[in-house]
N, C-alpha and C positions, 0 to 999 in steps of 0.2 A: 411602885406598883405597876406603873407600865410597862417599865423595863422585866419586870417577873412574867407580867402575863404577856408579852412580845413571845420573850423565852417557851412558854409553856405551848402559846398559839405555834409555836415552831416544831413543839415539838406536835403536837397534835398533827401538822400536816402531813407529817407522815406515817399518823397512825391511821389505822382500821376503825379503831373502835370509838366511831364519833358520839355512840350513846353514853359511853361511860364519861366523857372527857367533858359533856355535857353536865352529866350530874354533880362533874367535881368542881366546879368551875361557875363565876357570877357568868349572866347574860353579856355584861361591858364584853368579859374575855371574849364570848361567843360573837362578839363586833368583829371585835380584832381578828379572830381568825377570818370573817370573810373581808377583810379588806387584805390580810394577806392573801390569798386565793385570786384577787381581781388582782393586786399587782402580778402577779405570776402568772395571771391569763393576758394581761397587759407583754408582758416579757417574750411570751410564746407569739404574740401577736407579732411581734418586732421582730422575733426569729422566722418565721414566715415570711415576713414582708422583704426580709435581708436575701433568704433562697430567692424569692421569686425575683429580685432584683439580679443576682447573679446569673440567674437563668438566662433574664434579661439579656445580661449585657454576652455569656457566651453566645445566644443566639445571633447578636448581632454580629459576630467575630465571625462566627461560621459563616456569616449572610455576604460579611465583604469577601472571606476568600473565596467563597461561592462565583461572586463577582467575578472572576477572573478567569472559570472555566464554562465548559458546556454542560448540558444532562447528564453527558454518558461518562462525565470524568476529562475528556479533552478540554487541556487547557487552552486558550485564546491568548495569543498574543498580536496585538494590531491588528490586522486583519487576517495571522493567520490563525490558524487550529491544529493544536498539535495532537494528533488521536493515538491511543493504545488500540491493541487487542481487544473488541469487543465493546470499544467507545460508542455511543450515538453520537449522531449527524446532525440533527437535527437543532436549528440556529437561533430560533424564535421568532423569525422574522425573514422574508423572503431575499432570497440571495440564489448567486451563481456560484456553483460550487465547480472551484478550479484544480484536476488533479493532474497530477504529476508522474508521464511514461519516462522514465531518464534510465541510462542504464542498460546493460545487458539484459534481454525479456529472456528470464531462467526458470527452470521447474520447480524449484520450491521457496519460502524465504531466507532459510536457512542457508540457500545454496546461491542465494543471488545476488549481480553486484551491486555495488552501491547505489542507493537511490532504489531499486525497482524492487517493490514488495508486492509479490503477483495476491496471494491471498487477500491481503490489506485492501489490493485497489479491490478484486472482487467482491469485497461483502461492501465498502465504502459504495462501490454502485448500486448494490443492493439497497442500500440503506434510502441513499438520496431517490433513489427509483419510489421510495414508500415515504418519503418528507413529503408532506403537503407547502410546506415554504420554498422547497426548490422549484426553481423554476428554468433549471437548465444545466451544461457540463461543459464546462471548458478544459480542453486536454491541451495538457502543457507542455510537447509532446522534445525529448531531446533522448533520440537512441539510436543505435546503428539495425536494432532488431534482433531477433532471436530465435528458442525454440519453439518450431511448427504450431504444435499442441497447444501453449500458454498465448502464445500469438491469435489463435484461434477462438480459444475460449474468452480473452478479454474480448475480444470483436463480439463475438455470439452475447456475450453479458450486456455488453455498449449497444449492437443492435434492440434485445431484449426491452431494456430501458428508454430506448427512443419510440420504441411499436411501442408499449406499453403507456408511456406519458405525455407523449406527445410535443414531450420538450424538445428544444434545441441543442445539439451538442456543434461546439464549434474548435477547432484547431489552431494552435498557435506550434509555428515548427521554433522550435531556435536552432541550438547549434548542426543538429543530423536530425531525422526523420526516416530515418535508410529504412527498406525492404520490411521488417515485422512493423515497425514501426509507420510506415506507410500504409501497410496490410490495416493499420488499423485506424488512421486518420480518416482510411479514404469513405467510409460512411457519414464523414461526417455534413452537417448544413453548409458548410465554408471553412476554408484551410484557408489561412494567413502565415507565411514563410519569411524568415528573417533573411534581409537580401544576400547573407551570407551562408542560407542554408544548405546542405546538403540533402538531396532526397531521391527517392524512385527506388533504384537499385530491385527490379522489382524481378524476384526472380527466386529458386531455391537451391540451397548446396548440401550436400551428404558428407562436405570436406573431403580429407583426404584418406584413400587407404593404402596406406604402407604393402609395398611385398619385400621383405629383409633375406629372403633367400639365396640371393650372390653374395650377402656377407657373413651367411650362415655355412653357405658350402665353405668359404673361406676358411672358416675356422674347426671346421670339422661338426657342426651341430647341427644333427638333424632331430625332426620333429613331425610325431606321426598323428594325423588327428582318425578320433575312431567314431563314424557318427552313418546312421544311414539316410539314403538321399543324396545324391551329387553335387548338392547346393547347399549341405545342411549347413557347413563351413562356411559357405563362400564370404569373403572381406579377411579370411584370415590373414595374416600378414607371414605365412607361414606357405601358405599355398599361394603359386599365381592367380591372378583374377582370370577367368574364360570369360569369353567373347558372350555368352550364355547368362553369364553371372552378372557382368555388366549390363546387357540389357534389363533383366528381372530391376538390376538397382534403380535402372535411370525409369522403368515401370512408374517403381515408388514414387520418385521426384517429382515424375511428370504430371502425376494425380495430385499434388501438391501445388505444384505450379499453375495450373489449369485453374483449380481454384482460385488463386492469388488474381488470375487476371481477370476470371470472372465478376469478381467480387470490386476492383478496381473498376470495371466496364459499368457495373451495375451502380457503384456510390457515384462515381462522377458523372456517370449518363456518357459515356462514349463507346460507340462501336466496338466491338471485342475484338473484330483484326485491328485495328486501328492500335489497340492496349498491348494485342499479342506482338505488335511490330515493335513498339518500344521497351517493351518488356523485355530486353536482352540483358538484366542483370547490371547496368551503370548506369552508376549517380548521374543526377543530374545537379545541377547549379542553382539554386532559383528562379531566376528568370529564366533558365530553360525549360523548367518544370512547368512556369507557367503559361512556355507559347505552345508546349503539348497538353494542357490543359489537366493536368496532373493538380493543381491550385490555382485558387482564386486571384491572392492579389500577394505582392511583397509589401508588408511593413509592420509591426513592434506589436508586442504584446499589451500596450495599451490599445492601438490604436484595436486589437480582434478584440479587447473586451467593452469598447466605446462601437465598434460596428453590433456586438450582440447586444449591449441594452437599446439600444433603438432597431433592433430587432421586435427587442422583446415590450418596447414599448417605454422603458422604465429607465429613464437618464442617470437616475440616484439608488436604481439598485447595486446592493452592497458584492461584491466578490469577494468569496472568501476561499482563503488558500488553502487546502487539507493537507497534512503530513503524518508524517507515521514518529515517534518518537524514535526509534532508532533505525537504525539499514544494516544490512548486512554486505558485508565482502568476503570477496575469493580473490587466490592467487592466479597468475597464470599458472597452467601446469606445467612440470618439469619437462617432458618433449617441447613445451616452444620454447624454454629457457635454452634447452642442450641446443637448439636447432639455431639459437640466437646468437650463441656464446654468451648469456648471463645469469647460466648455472652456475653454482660451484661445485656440482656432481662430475666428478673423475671421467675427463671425455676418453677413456677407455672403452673401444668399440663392444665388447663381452657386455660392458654393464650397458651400454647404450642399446645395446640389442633386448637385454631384461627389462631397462626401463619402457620401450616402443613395447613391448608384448602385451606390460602389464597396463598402459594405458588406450591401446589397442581394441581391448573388449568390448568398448560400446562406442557405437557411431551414430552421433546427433544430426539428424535432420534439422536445419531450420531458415530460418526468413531473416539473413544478417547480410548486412552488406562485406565484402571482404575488403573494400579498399574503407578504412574506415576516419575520420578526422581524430 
């Protein structure tokens, strides 16, 4: 009898029609189905309980890998921070945020060398400029320098940031410091130079412009340029340079350079003749650099980030190092290669002349030292 009405309560649970199943059936049966009905609310209880514990336990999964990075996605290793594209900055906790000038200073990231991400450090200044836990910037600084434009605009960003917060930015030179690079230490609270550094070079070049014309006559190739204005050409490497032409260029330089010193007079507080005399374009050594008063002191990039926490008050604040997960590189180009001998382009003068034309067309202004380590 139990085993019939188990059966019949079974099947009842999946029927509709509880009135009928009632009439058929003693009250005992009518037991049994609701004790089947509590086991199976019993069952669902359990299955609930089993999700919620899963959920459980992914949450916690997520919470340890969580552990390992920042807000914006940058992972954390040790003390440094490795950032993407579009990562935040921001640490949880007050800290000096140490970034990294190394590298050829180039106009895009795409196009730059290793180490130097102009966008990356630009918004990363942004960012720490709008952290309430930063409390200051240490530049890491190892570059011979670069173009005018990006040179300028980190400066303008790094100024921006120091009127704006009132923090402290401090400099550690290592390996070079050279000319952009300098261009843009010299705002800062204190430069700290490694006794082997190289730095100053404070000065601007437009490089070189080629005239290929005695080796054009040579081979019979002439070239006629069709432009109006007397100057429209001028740097062509096709037409001689005029005496007219060269002034207009060194015009250019000069409004560039003039800057560079003003802005060196202005961060270190020295006389602008004083800056204008040493400012003839060569390194300096360290310790020369700093009996012209170009830097503070010689010695290691602990010792600038133990001089800015007792700056800043704070013996045990954390520095943390910011990077970009990847970098970009470039090659030399083929004219220094041909001009090296460590091309393997056919030093046949015809195609040396095609290659100089084609990379000929645009001439970079910038803030680089020529002699470089």
């Amino acid at each position: 009898m139990v085993e019939q009405g188990t059966r019949i309560i079974e099947e009842y649970s999946d029927s509709t029609e509880q009135g009928d199943w009632k009439n058929e059936h003693s009250g005992r049966a009518v037991r049994y189905g609701r004790s089947v009905r509590s086991v199976r609310k019993r069952k669902k209880d359990r299955s609930l309980w089993i999700w919620i514990l899963i959920l459980i336990l992914i949450m916690t999964a997520i919470g340890f890998f969580i552990a390992g990075t920042r807000p914006g996605g940058g992972k954390q290793v040790g003390d440094t921070i490795i950032l993407d594209d579009g990562d935040a900055v921001s640490v949880g906790a007050p800290y000096i945020g140490r970034i990294h000038i190394e590298g050829e200073i180039s106009g895009t990231d795409a196009d730059s060398d290793i180490g130097y991400r102009h966008a990356f450090l630009m918004d990363l200044i942004r960012q720490m400029e709008k952290d309430p836990n930063n409390r200051g910037i240490l530049l890491d600084v190892d570059t011979p320098g670069g173009a005018v434009y990006q040179t300028d605009e980190l400066y303008l960003q790094l100024k921006h940031y120091k009127k704006k917060t009132g923090r402290p930015i401090y400099t550690y030179m290592g390996n070079e410091a050279a000319s952009g690079g300098y261009y843009i230490s010299s705002l800062s609270d204190r430069i700290i130079a490694n006794r082997n550094c190289w730095t100053g070079s404070i000065g601007v070049t437009m490089g070189s412009i080629y005239d290929i014309t005695g080796l054009m006559e040579k081979y019979g190739v002439k070239a006629t340029a069709i432009h109006a204005g007397r100057n429209k050409a001028m740097g062509s490497i096709t037409e001689p340079l005029t005496d007219e032409q060269e002034q207009i260029l060194m015009s250019l330089v000069n409004e560039s350079y003039d800057r560079f010193v003003q802005i060196v007079a202005d961060g270190r507080n020295l006389p602008l003749e004083d800056v204008r005399n040493l400012a003839d374009g060569r390194v300096y050594t360290a310790s020369q650099a700093k009996s012209l008063g170009l830097i503070d002191e010689i010695g290691t990039l602990e010792k600038t980030e133990k001089e800015m926490k007792t700056q800043l008050k704070q013996k045990n604040l954390q520095v943390i190092d910011f990077r970009h997960t990847e970098t970009a590189s470039s090659g030399l180009g083929d004219l220094l290669g041909i001009l090296n001998g460590k091309s393997d382009v056919k030093k046949d003068d015809l195609e040396t002349i095609e290659k100089i034309m084609k990379l000929s067309e645009k001439v970079d202004v910038s803030y680089e030292a020529p002699l470089q380590k």
